[in-house]
N, C-alpha and C positions, 0 to 999 in steps of 0.2 A: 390318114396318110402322113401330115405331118408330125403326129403323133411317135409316129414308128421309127419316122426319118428320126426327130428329136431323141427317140429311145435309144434306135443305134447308134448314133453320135457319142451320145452317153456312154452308152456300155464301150462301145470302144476306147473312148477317152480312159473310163476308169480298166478296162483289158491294160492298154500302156505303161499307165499310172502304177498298176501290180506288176506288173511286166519290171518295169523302169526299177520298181524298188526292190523288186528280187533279183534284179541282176545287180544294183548298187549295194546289195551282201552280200552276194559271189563274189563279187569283183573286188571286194573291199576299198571303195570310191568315198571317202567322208563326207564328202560335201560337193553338189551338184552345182553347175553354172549357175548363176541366176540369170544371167543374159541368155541360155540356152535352153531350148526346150528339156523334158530329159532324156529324150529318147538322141537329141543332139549331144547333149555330155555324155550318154555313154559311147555313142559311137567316139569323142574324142577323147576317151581314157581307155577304149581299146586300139585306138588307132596310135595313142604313146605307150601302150604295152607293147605293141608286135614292131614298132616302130625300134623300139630302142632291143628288142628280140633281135629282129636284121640286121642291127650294128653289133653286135654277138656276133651273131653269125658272121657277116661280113668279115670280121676280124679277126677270125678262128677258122675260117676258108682261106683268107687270104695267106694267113701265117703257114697252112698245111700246101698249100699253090706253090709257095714259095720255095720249099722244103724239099719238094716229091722227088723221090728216088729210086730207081730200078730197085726195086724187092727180090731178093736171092734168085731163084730160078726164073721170076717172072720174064715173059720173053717182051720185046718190044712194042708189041702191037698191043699189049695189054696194060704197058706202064703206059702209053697215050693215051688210052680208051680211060685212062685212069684219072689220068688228068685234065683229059677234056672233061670229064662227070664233073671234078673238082671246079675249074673254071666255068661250068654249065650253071652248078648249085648257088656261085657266086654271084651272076649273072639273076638268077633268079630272085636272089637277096638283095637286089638293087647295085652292085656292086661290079666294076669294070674293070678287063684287064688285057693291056694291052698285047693284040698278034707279035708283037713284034717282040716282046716282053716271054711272053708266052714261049716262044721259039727255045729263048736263050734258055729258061728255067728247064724247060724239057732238054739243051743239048747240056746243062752240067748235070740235071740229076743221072742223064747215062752215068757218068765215073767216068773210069778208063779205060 
């Protein structure tokens, strides 16, 4: 019994271990924590990939939020459905914007 316990231990350790260093060549990660397990440095070299991904994003959301403009025939109801998605996708990327903010940008992109 403790045979098996000891077996599985093992093999899972080294499962990780192959785990751990095939994704540290996907990822292209040089050189792992040494304070961290590895299965902890990869999660914190995906977590500053998608992390600085969000600030992308956030910033090319926010710059398009800013912008939005009744599109030629578009009718009303569609230019807001448009820009709630816009401020939704922002919102989803960590990213906040205020109602009150929100209002103003949707009454200048009407026009005239």
């Amino acid at each position: 019994m403790e045979q098996q316990s000891f077996l599985h231990a093992s093999l899972s350790a080294y499962a990780v271990l192959i785990l751990t260093l095939s994704l540290k060549e996907q990822l292209g990660i040089r050189s792992l924590h040494t304070s961290l397990t590895p299965a902890e440095s990869v999660w914190k070299h995906l977590k500053g990939l998608y992390m600085a991904q969000d600030t992308i994003s956030v910033s090319k959301i926010l710059s398009q939020l800013t912008t939005v403009q009744v599109m030629g025939n578009e009718n009303v109801s569609d230019y807001i459905n448009r820009a709630r998605t816009l401020r939704d996708q922002l919102e989803k990327c960590g990213g906040y914007f205020p109602k009150d903010m929100f209002v103003t940008v949707l009454l200048a992109g009407l026009g005239r």
